[in-house]
ROKOL-891861 format. One record per residue (C-alpha): residue number from 1; residue in one letter; chain; x, y, z. Coordinates in steps of 0.25 Angstrom, whole numbers, plus 5000, padded with zeros to 4 digits. Layout:
! residues N
n res chain c1 c2 c3
NUM a A X Y Z
...
//
This chain:
! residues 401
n res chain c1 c2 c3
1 x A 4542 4582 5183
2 x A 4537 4579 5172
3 x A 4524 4584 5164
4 x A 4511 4574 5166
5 x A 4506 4568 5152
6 x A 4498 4578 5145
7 x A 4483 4574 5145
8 x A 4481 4565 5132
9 x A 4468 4560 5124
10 x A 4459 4548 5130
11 x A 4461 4536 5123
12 x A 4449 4531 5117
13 x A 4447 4516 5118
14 x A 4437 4509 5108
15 x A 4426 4502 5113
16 x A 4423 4495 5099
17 x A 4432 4491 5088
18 x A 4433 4505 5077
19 x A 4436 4506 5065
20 x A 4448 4514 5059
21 x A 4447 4527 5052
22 x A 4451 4519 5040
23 x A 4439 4509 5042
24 x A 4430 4513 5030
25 x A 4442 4509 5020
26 x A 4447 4497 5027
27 x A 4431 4491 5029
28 x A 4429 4495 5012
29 x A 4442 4486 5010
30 x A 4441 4476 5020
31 x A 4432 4465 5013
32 x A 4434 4455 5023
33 x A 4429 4463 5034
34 x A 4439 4456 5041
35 x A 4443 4464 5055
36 x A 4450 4464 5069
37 x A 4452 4473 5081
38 x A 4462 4480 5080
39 x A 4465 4489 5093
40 x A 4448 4493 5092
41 x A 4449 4494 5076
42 x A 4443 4487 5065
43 x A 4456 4482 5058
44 x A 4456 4472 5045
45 x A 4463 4459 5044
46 x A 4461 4458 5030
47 x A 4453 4466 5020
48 x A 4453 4457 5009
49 x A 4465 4445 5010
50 x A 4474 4443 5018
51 x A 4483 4438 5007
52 x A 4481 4450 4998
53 x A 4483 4460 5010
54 x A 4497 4454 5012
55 x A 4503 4453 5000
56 x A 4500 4467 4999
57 x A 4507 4471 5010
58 x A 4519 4467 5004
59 x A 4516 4470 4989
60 x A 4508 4483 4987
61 x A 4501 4492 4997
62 x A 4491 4490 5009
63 x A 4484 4499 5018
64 x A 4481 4496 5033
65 x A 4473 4504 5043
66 x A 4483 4503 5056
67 x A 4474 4513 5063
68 x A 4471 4504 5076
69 x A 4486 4505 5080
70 x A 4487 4513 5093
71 x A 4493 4527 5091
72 x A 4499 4536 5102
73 x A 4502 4550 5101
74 x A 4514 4552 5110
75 x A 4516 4568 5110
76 x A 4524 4579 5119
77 x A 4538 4583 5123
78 x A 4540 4568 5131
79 x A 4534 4562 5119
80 x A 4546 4553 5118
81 x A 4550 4550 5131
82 x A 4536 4544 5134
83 x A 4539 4535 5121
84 x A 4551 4532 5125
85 x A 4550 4528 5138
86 x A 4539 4519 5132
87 x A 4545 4511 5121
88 x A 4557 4505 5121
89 x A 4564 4512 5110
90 x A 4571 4526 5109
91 x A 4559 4533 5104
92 x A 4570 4546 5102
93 x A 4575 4538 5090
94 x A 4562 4539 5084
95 x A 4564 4552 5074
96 x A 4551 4561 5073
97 x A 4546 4555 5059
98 x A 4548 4541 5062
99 x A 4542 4528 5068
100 x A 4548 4518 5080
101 x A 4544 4505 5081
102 x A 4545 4501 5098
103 x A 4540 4492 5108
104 x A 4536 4497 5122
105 x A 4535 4488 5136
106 x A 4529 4487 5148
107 x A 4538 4487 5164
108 x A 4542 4474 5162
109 x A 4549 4477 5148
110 x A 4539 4467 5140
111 x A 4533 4474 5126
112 x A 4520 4482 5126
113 x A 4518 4484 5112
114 x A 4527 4490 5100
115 x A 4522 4501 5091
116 x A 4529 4512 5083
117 x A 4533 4526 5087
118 x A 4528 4538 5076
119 x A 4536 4550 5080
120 x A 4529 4563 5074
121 x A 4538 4573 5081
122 x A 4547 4575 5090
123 x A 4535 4575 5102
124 x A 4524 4569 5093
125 x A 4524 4552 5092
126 x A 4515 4543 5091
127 x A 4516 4526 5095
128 x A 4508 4518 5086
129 x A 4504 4503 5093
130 x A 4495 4490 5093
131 x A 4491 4492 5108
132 x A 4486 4502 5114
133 x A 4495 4511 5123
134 x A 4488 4523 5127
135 x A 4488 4520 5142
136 x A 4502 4517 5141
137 x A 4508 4529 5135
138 x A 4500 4537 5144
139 x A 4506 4531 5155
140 x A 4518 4534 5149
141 x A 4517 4547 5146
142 x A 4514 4550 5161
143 x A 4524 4563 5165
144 x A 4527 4567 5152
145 x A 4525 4578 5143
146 x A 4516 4569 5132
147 x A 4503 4567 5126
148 x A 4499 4554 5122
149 x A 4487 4553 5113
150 x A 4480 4541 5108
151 x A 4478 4542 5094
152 x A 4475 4527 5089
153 x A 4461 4532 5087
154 x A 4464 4545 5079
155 x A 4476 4542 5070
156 x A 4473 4531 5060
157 x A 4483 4524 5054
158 x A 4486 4517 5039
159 x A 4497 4508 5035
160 x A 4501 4507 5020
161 x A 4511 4496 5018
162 x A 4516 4488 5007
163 x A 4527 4491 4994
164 x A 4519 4500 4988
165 x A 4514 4508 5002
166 x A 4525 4518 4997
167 x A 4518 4520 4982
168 x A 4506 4521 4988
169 x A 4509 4534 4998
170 x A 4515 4539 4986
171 x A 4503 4538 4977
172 x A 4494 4542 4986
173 x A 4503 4556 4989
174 x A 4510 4557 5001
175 x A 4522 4563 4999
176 x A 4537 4562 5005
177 x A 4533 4548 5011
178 x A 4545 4541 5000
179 x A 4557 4546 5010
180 x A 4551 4539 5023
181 x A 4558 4528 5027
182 x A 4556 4517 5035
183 x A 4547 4523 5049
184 x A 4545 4537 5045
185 x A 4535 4545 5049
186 x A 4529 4557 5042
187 x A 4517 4567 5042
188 x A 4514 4565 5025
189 x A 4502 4574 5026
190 x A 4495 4582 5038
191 x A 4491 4573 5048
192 x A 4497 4560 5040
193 x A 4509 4553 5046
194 x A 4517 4542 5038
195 x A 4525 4532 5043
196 x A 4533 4521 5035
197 x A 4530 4509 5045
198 x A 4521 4499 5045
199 x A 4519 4483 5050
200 x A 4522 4477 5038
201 x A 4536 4478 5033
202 x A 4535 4483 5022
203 x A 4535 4497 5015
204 x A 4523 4503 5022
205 x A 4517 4516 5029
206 x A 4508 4521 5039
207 x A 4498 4531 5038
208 x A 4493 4540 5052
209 x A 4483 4549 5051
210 x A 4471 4554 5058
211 x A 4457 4547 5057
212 x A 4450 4558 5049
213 x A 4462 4555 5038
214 x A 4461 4541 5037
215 x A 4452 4539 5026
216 x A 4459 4548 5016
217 x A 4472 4542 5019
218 x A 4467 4528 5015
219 x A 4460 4534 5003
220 x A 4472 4541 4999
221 x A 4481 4529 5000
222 x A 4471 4519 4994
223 x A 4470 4528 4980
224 x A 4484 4528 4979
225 x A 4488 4513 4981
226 x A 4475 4505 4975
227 x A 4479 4506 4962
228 x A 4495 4505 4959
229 x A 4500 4500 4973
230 x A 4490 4489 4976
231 x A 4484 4495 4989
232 x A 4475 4488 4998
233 x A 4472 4488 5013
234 x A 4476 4475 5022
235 x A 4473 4470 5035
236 x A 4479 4465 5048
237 x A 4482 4450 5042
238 x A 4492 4455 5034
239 x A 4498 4463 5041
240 x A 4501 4453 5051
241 x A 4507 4445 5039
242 x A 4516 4455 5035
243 x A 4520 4460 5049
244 x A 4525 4445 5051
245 x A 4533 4446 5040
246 x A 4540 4459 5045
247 x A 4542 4452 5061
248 x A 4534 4465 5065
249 x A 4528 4460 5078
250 x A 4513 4461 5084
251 x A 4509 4464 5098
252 x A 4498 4452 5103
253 x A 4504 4444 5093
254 x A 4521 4442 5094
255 x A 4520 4448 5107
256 x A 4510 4451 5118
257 x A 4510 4466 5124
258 x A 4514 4468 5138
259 x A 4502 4473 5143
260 x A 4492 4464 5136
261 x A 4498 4452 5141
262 x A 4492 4445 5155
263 x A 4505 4436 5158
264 x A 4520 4440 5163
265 x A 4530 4435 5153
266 x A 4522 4437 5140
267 x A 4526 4451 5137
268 x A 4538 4453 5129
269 x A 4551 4461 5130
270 x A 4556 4469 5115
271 x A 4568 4461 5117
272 x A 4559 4449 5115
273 x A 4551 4454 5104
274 x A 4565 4457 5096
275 x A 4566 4473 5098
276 x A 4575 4474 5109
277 x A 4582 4483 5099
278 x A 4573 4494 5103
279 x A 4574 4494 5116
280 x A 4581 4506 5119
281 x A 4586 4506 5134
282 x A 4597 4519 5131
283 x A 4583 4528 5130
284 x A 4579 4531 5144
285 x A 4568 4522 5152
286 x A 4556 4516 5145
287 x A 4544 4507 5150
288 x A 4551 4491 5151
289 x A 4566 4497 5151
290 x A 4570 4491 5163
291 x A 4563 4476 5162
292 x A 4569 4479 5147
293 x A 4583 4479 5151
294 x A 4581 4467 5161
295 x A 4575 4460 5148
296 x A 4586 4462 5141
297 x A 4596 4458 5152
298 x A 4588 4444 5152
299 x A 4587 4441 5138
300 x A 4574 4438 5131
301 x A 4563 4428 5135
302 x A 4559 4428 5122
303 x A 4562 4431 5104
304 x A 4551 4435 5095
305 x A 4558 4430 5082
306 x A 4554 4427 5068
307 x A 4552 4413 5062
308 x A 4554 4410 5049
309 x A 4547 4395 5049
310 x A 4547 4384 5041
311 x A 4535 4379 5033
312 x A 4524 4387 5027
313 x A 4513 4385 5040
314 x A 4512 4398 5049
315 x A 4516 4395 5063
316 x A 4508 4407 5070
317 x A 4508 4403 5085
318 x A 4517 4390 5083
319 x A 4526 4386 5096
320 x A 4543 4387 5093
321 x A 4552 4379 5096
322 x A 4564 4374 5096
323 x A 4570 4360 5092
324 x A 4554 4358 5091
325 x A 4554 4355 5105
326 x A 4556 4366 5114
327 x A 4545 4377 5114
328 x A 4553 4391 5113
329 x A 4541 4399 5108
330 x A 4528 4402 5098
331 x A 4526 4409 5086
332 x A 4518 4423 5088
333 x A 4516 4426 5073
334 x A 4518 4417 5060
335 x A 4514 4419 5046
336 x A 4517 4413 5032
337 x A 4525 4424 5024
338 x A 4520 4424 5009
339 x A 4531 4436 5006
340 x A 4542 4430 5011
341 x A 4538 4416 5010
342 x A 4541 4411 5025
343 x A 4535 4406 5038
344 x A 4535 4417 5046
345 x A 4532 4420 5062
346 x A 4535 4428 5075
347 x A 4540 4418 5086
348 x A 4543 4421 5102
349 x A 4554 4412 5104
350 x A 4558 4410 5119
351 x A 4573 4415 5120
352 x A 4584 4414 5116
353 x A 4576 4407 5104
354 x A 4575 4415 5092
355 x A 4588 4423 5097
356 x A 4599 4415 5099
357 x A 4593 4401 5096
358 x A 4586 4402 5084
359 x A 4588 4385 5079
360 x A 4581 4375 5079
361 x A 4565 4384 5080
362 x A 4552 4376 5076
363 x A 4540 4380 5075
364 x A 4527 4370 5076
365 x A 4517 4375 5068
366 x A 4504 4368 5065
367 x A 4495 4368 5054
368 x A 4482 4366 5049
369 x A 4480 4357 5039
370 x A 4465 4353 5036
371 x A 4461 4352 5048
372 x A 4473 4345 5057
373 x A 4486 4351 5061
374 x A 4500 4348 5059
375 x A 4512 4352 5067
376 x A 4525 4357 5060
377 x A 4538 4359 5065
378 x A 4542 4370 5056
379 x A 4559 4378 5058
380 x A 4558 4391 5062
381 x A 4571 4401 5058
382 x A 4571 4413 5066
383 x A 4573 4425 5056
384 x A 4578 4440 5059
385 x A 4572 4452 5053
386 x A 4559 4451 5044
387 x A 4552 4440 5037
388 x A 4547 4450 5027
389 x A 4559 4462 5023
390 x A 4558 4471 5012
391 x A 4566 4482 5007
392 x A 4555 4491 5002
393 x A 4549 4493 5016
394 x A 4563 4503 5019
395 x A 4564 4508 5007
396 x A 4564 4524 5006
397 x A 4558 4528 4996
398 x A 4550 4516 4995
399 x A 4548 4511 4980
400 x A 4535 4508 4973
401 x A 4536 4492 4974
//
């Protein structure tokens, strides 16, 4: 019989929206004063301009406080059993000192939410997330030997990303940090952990560390990039920009989390959203296996592909189709790309389109032009890999750019 789930921290549930530990440097800077709620926090959109922010992003350094993202400490001798029987991958082949990205589903095989895996030890993880998750890992953890702590409200966290993110760490003193490659994870200093990830596709780091930290990091980081690497700290506007670029997806936006959604048949499979290479049926069972494999007996209902689309007008929440006539499907998230110099979107496609039919898309997009509207008809090509690729973000050692 197996050991009941050792008694964990309550989770605290904010009442009001908080600010991060990093607020009295992001409020200095933000001169817009321009906020949302993100997950209960203060969380800027854009401190100064958008425009400045993103080119920045893909030409110097940028610092972004990702605090709000939901952290759970997932510890104990079943530590990884509890994980993999909750996500879809093999959470084995996550090596202690690296990062997994995942996905994890509900009964019926349809996507939760996706996040990434930090694995610290051998019986030490933690799962980083947009939604909240507590209450599920709890229930999954039921019967094992593991401790689940919530830990979104103790650890802060702080992205540094851009071509020079690299010179920067260096600057500033951090030591050992030129051999990580691509998802490592290191302590640096006491009570520090390093990852080379990030949201943006490009070279990039993230920072974990406990509150009472928070401020010396930004302090330390912010001395050494000002001057010689063009450092400044950027909202969610361009993030979203640059995530584009990359195809990275968005929960609420390119697909709607299984439990968030109120009608059957809006939830949607990994298969669906284009990771059904991660699904790792060999591992043993996992929440969603058994609808998984049904799923991927029938096929896909739908593609979420990537459009490269005619014209310079953004076609965010456009209908598809094809031939212009028939309707196949909408566009979850568009954009025009000023670093590579296209049209660019997120599309659900009904299947097989945008798989095995991929001739023949239009998009109709329509645009404001003082004051009255105009359709346009404009070709849509679907593209495989990324919008924005560059070799620096694999790198090891990274250059100083």
């Amino acid at each position: 019989m197996r050991k009941p789930a050792k008694k964990t921290e309550k989770r605290f549930t904010p009442q009001k929206t908080q600010t991060t530990p990093f607020h009295p440097r992001t409020n200095q800077f933000n001169l817009m004063q321009n906020w949302d709620d993100w997950a209960g926090y203060l969380a800027a959109n854009v401190y100064e301009s958008f425009e400045k922010e993103y080119f920045a992003i893909r030409n110097q350094s940028t610092l972004l406080d990702i605090s709000p993202m939901c952290k759970y400490r997932i510890k104990g001798p079943d530590a990884r059993k509890v994980l993999d029987r909750v996500v879809i991958r093999n959470v084995k082949k996550i090596r202690t000192g690296r990062v997994g990205y995942t996905l994890w589903c509900d009964e019926e095989g349809m996507t939760i939410d996706d996040g990434t895996i930090f694995r610290f030890g051998k019986q030490d993880f933690m799962l980083l997330c947009a939604e909240h998750m507590y209450s599920w890992l709890q229930d999954a953890a039921w019967g094992y030997d593991v401790e689940v702590i919530d830990e979104s409200h103790n650890i802060c966290g702080l992205a540094l990303q851009g071509p020079t993110s690299y010179s920067v760490i260096k600057e500033a003193g951090f030591k050992g940090v030129e051999t990580m490659k691509p998802f490592d994870l290191r302590e640096v200093e006491p009570g520090l952990w390093l990852s080379r990830t990030g949201y943006t596709g490009d070279l990039g780091y993230e920072f974990l560390t406990e509150n009472k930290n928070a401020l010396k990091l930004w302090d330390r980081l912010w001395k050494a990039g000002r001057q010689n690497w063009g450092l400044i700290p950027i909202g969610l506007e361009a993030l979203e920009l640059v995530r584009l670029e990359t195809g990275f997806i968005a929960p609420g936006v390119d697909f709607q989390a299984a439990h968030a959604v109120s009608r059957v048949g809006r939830g949607r499979t990994p298969f669906e959203l284009g990771f059904g290479k991660l699904v790792d049926f060999n591992k043993g069972h996992f929440n969603g296996r058994r609808a998984l494999l049904e799923h991927q007996k029938n096929g896909k209902r739908y593609n979420l592909v990537k459009l490269d689309i005619e014209d310079k007008y953004p076609a965010d929440s456009s209908y598809v189709y094809v031939g212009k006539e028939k309707h196949i499907g909408f566009v979850t998230s568009a954009a025009w790309s000023p670093t590579t110099k296209r049209n660019i979107a997120l599309a659900e496609l009904e299947a097989p389109y945008g798989d095995t039919i991929r001739d023949g898309i239009w998009v109709e997009v329509y645009v404001d032009k003082e004051g009255k509207w105009y359709r346009i008809n404009a070709k849509a090509t679907v593209v495989d890999g990324s919008f924005f690729s560059n070799p620096r973000t694999r790198q090891t050692p990274p250059g100083p750019f």
